[in-house]
N, C-alpha and C positions, 0 to 999 in steps of 0.2 A: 706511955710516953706522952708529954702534952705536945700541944700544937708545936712549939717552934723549934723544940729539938727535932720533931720528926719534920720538917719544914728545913731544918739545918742537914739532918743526916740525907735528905732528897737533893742538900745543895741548891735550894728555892730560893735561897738568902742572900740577899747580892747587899744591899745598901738599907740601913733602918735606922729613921728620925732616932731614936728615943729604944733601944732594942729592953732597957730596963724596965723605963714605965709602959712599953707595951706588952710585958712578960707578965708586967702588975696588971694591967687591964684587962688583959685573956683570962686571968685566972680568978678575979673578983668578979665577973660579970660579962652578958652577952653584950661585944660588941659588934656595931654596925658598920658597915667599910663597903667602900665603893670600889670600881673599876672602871674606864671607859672603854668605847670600842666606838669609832668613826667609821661613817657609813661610807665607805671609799668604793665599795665595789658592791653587789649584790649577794656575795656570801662571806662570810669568816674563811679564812684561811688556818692550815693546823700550827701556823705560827705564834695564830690570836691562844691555839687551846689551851696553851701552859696559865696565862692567865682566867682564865675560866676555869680550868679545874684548881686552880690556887683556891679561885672563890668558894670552891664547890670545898675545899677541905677545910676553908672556914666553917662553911656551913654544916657540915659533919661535925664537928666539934662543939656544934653550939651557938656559932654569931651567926649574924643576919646580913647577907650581901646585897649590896644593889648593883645593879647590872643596869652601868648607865650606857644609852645610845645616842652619840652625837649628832642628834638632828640640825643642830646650831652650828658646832664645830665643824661640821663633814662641810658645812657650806663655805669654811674658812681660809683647814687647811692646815697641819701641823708641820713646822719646818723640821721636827725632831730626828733623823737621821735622813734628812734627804738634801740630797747636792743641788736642786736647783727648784723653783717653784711647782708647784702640783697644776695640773688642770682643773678649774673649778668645773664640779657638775649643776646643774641646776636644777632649781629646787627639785622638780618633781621627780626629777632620778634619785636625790638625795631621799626623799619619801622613800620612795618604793625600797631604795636599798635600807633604810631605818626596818623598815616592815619585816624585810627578811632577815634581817641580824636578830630583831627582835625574838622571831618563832625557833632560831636556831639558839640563842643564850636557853632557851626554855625550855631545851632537850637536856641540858644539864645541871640544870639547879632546881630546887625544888622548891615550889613560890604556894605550899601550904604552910600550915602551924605556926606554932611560935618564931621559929626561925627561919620564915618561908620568903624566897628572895623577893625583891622589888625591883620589874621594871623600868627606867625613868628616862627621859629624853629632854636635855638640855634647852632643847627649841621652846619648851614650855616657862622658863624664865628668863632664857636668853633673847626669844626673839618678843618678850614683851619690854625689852630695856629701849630706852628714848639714848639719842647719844649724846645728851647733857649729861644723863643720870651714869651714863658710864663712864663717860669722860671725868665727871663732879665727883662720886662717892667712891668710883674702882680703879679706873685709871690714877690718881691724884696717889695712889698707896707703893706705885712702882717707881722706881727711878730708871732713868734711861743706864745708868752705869750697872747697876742690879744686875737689869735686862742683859744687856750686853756680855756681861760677866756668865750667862749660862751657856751651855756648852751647843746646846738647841738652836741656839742665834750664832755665839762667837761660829761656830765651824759655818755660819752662810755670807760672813760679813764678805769675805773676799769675794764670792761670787755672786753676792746680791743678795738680800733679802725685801719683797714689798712692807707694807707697813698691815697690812692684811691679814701675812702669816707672823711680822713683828709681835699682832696684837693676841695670836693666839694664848700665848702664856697666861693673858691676861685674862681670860673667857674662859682658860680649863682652871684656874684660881679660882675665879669667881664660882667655878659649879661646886667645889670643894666645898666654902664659902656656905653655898643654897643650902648643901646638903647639912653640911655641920649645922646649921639652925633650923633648916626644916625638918629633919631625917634623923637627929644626933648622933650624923655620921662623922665615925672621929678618926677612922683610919684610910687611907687611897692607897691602893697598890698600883702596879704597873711594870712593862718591863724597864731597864736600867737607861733606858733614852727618855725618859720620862722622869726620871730624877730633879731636872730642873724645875718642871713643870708643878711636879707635885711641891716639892718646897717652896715654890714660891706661893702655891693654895695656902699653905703654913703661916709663911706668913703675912699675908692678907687676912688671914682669920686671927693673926695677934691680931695685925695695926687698927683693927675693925674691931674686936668683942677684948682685946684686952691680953693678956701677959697669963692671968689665972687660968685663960679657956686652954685645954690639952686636945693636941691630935695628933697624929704619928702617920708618917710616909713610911713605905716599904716597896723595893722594888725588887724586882725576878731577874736572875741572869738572862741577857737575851742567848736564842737557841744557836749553838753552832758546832760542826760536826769537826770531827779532826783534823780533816784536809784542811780547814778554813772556810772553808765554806759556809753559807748561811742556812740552816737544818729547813727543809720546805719546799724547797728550791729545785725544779729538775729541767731536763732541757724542753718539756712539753707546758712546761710553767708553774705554777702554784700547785700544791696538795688543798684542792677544798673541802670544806667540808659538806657542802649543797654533793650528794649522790648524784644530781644531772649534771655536776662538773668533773666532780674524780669520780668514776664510780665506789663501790666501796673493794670489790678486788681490786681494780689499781690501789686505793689505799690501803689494802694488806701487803700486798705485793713491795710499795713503798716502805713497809716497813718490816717488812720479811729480809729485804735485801739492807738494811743497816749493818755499818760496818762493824766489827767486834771490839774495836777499840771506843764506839760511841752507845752501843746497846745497852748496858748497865745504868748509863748517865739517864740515856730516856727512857730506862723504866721506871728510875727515882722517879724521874720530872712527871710520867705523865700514866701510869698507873696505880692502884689502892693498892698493891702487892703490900705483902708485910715482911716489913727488913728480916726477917729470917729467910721469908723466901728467896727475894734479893741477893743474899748472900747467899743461898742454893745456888743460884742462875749465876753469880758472878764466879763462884768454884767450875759453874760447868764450861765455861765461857773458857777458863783458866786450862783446862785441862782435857775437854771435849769440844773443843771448838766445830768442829767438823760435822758436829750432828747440829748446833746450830739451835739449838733448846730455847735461849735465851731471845731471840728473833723469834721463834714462833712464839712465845709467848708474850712477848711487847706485841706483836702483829695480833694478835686474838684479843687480847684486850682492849686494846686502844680503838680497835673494829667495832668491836662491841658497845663499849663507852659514845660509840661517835654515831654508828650505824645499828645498831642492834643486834641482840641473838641472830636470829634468823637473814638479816645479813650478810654477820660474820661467818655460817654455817654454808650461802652461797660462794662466800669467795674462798670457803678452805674446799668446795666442791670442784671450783673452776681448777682450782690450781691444780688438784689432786688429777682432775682427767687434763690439760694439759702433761704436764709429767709423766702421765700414762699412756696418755694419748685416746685415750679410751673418748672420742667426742663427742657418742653417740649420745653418751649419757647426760648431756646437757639438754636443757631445755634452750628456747629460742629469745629468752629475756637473759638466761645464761650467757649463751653466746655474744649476746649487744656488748656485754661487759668483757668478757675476758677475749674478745676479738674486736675491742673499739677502735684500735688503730694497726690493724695490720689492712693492705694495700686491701679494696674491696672493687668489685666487678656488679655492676648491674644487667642478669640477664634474663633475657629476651624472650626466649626461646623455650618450647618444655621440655623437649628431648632430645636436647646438643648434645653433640657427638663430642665425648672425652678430649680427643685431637684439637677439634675445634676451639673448646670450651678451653683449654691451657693454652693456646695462642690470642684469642681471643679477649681472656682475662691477664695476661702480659705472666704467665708464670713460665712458660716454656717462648722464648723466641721466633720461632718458628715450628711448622708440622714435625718436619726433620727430627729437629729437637725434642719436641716433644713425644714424639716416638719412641725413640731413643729412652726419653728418661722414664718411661712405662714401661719398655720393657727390660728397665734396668731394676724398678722393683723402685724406683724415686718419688711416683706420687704415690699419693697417698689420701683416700676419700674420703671425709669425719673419721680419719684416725684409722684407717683399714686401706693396708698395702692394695695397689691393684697392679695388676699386667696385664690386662685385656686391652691389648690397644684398638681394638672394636670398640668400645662400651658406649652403652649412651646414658646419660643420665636419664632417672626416672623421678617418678613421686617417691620412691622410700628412699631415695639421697637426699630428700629435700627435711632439712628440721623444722618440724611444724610448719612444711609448706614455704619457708621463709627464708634457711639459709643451707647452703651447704658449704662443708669448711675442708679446703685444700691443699695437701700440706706439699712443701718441694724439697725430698732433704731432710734432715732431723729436723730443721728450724726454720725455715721460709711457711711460714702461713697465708692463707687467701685467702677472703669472705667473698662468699658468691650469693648476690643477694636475688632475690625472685620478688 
C-alpha cells in the first residue's frame, strides 16, 4: 500500500493542497517536507507526537523531513487556536527550550543516509532579516483582507489580536519560502489549526518564484477523544514526553487506561501496526472488550516508540506488582515512578514504631485508629498484610535503604521516604 492510502486508512488526512499532484510527487521521486515545532515549553508534549511520527512515516517511505524548531517563532507567538495573547519568553529560555526539542525530534527520526532527517531553526534566517527587508520583499505579498480572512486571526479579532502575533503568519510563510529554495522543500505538514498558515507559505512562494513553482500543504486531524476532550490532557497536566516530566509508567498507564470507543483511532494515529493487525485489535475491542488487548498494545508501543524497550519493560513491571501488590519486587528508581504522586512522609527516625509511623505520616488519624486498622488486617507494609500492632520498622522494610511503601485498604498508598 503507498503512502497516502495508508495515511488515509490511519485517518492522518484532514486537509491537502493538491491531494493529485501530491500522489504524483510521492511516487516519481523523494520528496523533502518540513514540519514546525515552537519552542513554548522545555519538552514536546504527546500532542506534538502525531506529527513527528507523520514525519517519521515519510521517511520510512523514502522522503526526507526536516524537523524545523522555532527559535524565531517561539519568540513571537502563534495566535493559532489560542483565545488570548501568549506570554512571551525570553530569548535565553527560548534557547534552552530549542535545545531540548531539538535532542527529543532526534529520538524519532533518523538523520543518517539518503533520507536522513535535517534539523533546522528558523532564528538562522529569521533573526538575520532587517525590518525593511521584511516589510519591503515579505510583508508587501500579504493583504490585510487575506490575513483577516484565516481562521488563526478571524477567531482573535473579537478579543484582540497584537500586531506581533498578527505578523506570525507572515514569518511561518516566509520559512516555508527559505526552505522551498534552500532545502527544495515542497511539502509542510501540520495539524488542522495550521492550515492557514501553511497556505498562506503557498502562496508567498507563488507571488515570490512564480505560478510554475509546485508545493503542497497537508495537515493532521487535531487529537481528540470521545468525550470532547482534547487527547493529552489530564487533571495533573500535559503527557510529556521528557521521562523527568511524565515518567514513562505514568505514560503507559496514560494510555493503558484509553477509552474503548478512542483505542483503535490511536493506534492508527500513533503506531507502525499493520492494518491486518489493526483490524485484529478492532475485532477484539468488538467482542472482548474486557480483557482490554487493544490498550495494552497501543500502551507497549507507543512506550516503546517514545521511551524505549527497557523502559516500557519497567512500567509493565511496575503495573504488574501494583496489581499484585507484590512491592517488594521493585527497585527504589521503580518505586520514584510508579509512587510519584501518592501522599509521601519524610522520616526521621530508624526504628519508628508502626503506631507511630501511620499517625505520623497522616495514614491512620490517630493511635486509636491506627490500632484498629492493624489489627483489622488494613495495613499493609511493601505489599505484605501486617497485624503486629507492636512492630517497629527496620532496615529490611526499607527499599534500597530509601523507601518504604504503605498501603491503607485495597487503594490508599504512602511513600515513606528515609
Amino acid at each position: 500500500m503507498d503512502l497516502l492510502k495508508d495515511l488515509q486508512f490511519r485517518g492522518l488526512v484532514n486537509q491537502v493542497t493538491d491531494e493529485e499532484g501530491l500522489a504524483k510527487q510521492l511516487s516519481e521521486e523523494q520528496l523533502t517536507l518540513y514540519c514546525g515545532f515552537d519552542p513554548t515549553a522545555d519538552s514536546l508534549h504527546i500532542g506534538h507526537l502525531l506529527t513527528v511520527l507523520t514525519l517519521r512515516r515519510f521517511q520510512l517511505a523514502g522522503h526526507k523531513p526536516l524537523a524545523l524548531v522555532g527559535g524565531a517563532t517561539g519568540l513571537i507567538g502563534d495566535p493559532s487556536g489560542k483565545k488570548a495573547e501568549r506570554t512571551l519568553n525570553e530569548r535565553e529560555i527560548v534557547e534552552q527550550f530549542t535545545e531540548g526539542i531539538k535532542a527529543q525530534l532526534s529520538r524519532f527520526l533518523d538523520f543518517e543516509g539518503e533520507s536522513g532527517a535535517k534539523l533546522v531553526n528558523n532564528y538562522d534566517w529569521i533573526g538575520k532579516l532587517d525590518v525593511i527587508t521584511f516589510l519591503r520583499d515579505v510583508g508587501k505579498n500579504f493583504s490585510i483582507n487575506y490575513m483577516l480572512a484565516k481562521d488563526s486571526v478571524e477567531s482573535r479579532i473579537s478579543s484582540g489580536i497584537s500586531f506581533t502575533e498578527f505578523s506570525y503568519m507572515i514569518l511561518q510563510s516566509y520559512d516555508f519560502l527559505n526552505l522551498y529554495k534552500n532545502e527544495n522543500c515542497r511539502l509542510q505538514i501540520g495539524g488542522s489549526d495550521q492550515w492557514g498558515n501553511i497556505t498562506a507559505g503557498l502562496e508567498l512562494i507563488r507571488k515570490t518564484l512564480g505560478d510554475r513553482e509546485k508545493a503542497f500543504g497537508f495537515t493532521i486531524p487535531l487529537v481528540t477523544k470521545a468525550d470532547g476532550t482534547k487527547f493529552g490532557k489530564t487533571e495533573g497536566g500535559a503527557i510529556w514526553l521528557d521521562p523527568e516530566k511524565t515518567t514513562p509508567y505514568e505514560f503507559y498507564q496514560f494510555l493503558i487506561n484509553t477509552d474503548d470507543r478512542d483505542v483503535i483511532k490511536f493506534i492508527k494515529y500513533f503506531t507502525f501496526l499493520s492494518h491486518e493487525e489493526i483490524t485484529e485489535l478492532e475485532k477484539a475491542v468488538e467482542t472482548e472488550p474486557h480483557l482490554r488487548f487493544a490498550q495494552r498494545r497501543l500502551a507497549e508501543e507507543l512506550t516503546k516508540i517514545v521511551h524505549g524497550e527497557e523502559a516500557l519493560q519497567q512500567a509493565i513491571k511496575i503495573s504488574d506488582a501494583l496489581f499484585s501488590g507484590e512491592i517488594k519486587n521493585l527497585t527504589a528508581s521503580e518505586i520514584k515512578q510508579g509512587f510519584k504522586d501518592v501522599p509521601s512522609f519524610k522520616c526521621e527516625e530508624e526504628n519508628i514504631g508502626l503506631v507511630d509511623l501511620l499517625v505520623a505520616a497522616k495514614v491512620s488519624p490517630s493511635k486509636r485508629q491506627a490500632r484498629e486498622d492493624i489489627q483489622n488486617g488494613a495495613i499493609y507494609i511493601n505489599g505484605e498484610r501486617n497485624t503486629d500492632v507492636a512492630r517497629q520498622l527496620q532496615e529490611d522494610d526499607k527499599i534500597e535503604g530509601q523507601f518504604t511503601i504503605i498501603r491503607r485498604g485495597k487503594k490508599k498508598y504512602y511513600l515513606i521516604q528515609y
